[in-house]
C-alpha positions in Angstrom: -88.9 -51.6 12.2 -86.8 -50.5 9.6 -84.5 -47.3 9.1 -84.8 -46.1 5.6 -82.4 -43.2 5.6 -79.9 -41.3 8.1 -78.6 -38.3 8.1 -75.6 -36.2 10.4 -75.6 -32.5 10.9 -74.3 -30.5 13.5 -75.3 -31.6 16.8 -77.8 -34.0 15.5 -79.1 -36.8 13.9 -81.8 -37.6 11.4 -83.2 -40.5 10.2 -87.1 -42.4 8.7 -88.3 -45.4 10.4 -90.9 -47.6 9.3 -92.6 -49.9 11.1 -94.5 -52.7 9.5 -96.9 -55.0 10.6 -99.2 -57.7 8.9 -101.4 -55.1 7.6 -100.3 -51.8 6.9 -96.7 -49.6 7.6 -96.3 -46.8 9.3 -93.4 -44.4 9.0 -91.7 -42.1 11.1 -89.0 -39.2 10.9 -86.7 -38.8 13.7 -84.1 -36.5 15.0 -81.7 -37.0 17.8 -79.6 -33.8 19.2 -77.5 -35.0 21.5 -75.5 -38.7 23.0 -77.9 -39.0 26.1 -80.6 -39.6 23.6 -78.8 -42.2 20.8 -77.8 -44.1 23.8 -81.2 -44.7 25.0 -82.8 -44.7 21.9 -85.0 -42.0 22.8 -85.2 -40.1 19.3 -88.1 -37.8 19.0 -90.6 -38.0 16.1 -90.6 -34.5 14.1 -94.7 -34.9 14.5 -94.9 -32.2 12.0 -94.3 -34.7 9.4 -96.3 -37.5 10.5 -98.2 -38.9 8.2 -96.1 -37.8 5.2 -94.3 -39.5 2.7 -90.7 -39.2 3.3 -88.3 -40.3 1.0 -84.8 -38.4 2.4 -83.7 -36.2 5.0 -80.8 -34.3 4.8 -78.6 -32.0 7.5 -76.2 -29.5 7.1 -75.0 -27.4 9.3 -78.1 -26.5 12.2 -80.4 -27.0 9.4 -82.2 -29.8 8.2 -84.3 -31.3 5.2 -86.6 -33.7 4.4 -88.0 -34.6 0.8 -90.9 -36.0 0.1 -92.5 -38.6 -2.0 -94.8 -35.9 -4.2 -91.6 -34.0 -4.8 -91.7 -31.1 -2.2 -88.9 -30.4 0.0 -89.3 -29.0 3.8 -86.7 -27.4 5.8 -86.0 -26.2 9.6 -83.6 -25.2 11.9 -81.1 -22.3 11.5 -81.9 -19.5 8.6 -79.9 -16.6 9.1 -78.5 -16.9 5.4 -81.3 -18.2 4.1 -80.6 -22.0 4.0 -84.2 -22.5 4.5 -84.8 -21.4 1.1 -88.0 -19.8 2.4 -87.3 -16.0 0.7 -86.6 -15.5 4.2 -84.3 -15.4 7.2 -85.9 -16.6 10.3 -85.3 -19.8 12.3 -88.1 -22.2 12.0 -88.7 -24.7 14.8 -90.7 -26.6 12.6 -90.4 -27.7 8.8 -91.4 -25.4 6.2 -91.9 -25.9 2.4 -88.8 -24.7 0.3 -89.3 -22.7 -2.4 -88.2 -25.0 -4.9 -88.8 -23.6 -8.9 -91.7 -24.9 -10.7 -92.3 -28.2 -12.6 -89.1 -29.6 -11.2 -87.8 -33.1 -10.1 -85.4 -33.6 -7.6 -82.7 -36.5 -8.1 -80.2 -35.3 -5.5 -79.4 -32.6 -2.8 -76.4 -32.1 -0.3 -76.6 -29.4 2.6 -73.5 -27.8 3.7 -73.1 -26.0 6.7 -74.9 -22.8 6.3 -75.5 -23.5 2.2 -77.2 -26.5 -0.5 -76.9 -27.7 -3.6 -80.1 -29.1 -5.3 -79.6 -31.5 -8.5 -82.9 -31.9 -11.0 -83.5 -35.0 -12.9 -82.4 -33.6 -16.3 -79.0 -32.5 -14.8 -79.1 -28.9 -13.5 -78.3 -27.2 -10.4 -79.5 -25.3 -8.2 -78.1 -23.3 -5.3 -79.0 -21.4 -1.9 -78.0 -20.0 1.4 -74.9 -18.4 2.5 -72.4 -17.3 -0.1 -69.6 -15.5 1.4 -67.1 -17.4 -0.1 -68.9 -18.3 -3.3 -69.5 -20.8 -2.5 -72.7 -21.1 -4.6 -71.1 -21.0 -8.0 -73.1 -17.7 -9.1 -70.5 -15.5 -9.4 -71.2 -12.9 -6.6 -70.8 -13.8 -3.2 -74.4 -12.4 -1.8 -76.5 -14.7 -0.1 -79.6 -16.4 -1.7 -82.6 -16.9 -0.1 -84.8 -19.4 -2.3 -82.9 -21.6 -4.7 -80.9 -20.2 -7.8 -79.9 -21.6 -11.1 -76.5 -22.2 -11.4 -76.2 -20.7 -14.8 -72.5 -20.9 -15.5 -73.2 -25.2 -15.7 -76.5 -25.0 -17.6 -74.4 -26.7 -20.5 -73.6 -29.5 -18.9 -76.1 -32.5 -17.2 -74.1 -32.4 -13.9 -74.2 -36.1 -12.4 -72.9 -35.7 -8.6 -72.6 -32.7 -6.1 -71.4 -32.4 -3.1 -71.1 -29.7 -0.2 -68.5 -28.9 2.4 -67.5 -26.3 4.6 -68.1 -23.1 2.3 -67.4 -24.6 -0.8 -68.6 -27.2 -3.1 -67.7 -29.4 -6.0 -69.8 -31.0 -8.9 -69.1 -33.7 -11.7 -70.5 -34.5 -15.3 -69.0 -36.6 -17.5 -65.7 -37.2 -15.7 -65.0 -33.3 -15.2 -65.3 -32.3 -11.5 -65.5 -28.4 -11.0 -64.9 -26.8 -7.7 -66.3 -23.7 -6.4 -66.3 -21.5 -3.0 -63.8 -21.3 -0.1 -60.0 -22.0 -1.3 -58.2 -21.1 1.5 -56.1 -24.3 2.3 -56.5 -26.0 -1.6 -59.8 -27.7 -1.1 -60.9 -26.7 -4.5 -58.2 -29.4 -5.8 -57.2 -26.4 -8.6 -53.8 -26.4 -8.3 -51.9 -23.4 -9.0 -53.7 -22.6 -12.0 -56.3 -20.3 -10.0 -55.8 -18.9 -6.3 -58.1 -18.1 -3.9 -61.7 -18.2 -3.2 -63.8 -19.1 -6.6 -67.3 -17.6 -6.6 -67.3 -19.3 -10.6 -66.8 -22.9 -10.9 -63.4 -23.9 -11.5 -62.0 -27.6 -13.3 -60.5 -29.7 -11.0 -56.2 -30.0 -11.8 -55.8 -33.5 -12.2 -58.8 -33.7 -14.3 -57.9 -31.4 -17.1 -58.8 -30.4 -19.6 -62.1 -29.9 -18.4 -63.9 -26.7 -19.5 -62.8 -23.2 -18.3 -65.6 -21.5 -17.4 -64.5 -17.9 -18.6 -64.4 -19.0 -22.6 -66.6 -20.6 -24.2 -67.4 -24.5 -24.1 -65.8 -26.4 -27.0 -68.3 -29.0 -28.1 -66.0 -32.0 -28.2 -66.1 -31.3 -24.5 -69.3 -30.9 -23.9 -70.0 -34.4 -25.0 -70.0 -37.3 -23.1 -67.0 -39.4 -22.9 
């Protein structure tokens, strides 16, 4: 048996098993909620994805993910802001096919708690769920409900993303932006903007990257 991938939300575990024997493999997505269970190593199959390919899983806040091989994501768990990315905002017990935009690929995602980031192979992003703060980098702060271009970074092939607690940061070509909750500095922004930022925002210590409210010099734009 062999555990492919893991992933830690709130008040649970995921993970993919696969089992192989001398003539075939089998594989296996399972959750754990609580200690009773990890200490026995009683971790229920999600059944609903038995027999499916998957390649990650992912958990955020009470939400969870799980991509598969053909490219199609699945979510469950909590949906009150849409985190789901189902156009809608009821729970699901049981996973249900995100919304994803056409003729995609999928090279990365990271689930916050109540909000996610979704990275395509040719370096856009993506965005859905809560918003409140932000926190989704489309400058508004009303939830989304099926995943949104992030057009303020559609000039840039962003590399690594990564969600927190209501806010969230990306990087391309050695430029990290911030975007989302600001309350205590998590942002890393200094004191050249204050706040919440519902636009992405250069990190401080890594300027001069670009300043989302001009326009993009093309020097920067270019990889270093």
């Amino acid at each position: 048996m062999t555990v492919e991938d893991v992933a830690a939300g709130k008040e649970r575990t995921l993970g993919i098993q696969r089992t192989v024997t001398c003539t075939r493999g089998t594989q296996q997505l399972w959750s754990a909620r609580d200690r009773w269970r990890l200490r026995r190593h009683r971790a229920p199959s999600c059944s609903a994805l038995s027999g499916m390919d998957v390649v990650a899983v992912y958990a955020g806040g009470l939400h969870s993910m799980a991509l598969l091989a053909d490219g199609s994501l699945y979510a469950w768990g909590r949906n009150v802001f849409g985190q789901l990315g189902t156009d809608s905002t009821g729970d699901s017990v049981t996973p249900v096919e995100v919304q994803l935009p056409p003729e995609i690929s999928i090279s990365a995602i990271s689930a916050g708690d109540y909000h996610n980031l979704l990275l395509t192979d040719d370096g856009t992003l993506f965005a859905w769920g809560r918003n409140n703060f932000g926190q989704l980098g489309l400058a508004d702060t009303e939830d989304r409900l099926v995943p949104e271009l992030v057009a303020a970074l559609t000039d840039f092939s962003i590399e690594y993303i990564a969600c927190g607690h209501s806010f969230s940061l990306v990087s391309a070509h050695g430029h990290v932006w911030g975007f989302g909750l600001n309350t205590y500095g998590q942002l890393g922004l200094g004191t050249r903007y204050f706040g919440d930022q519902s636009t992405p925002r250069p990190l401080a210590r890594y300027s001069p990257a670009p300043d989302l409210r001009t326009p993009c010099l093309p020097a920067i734009m270019s990889p270093l």
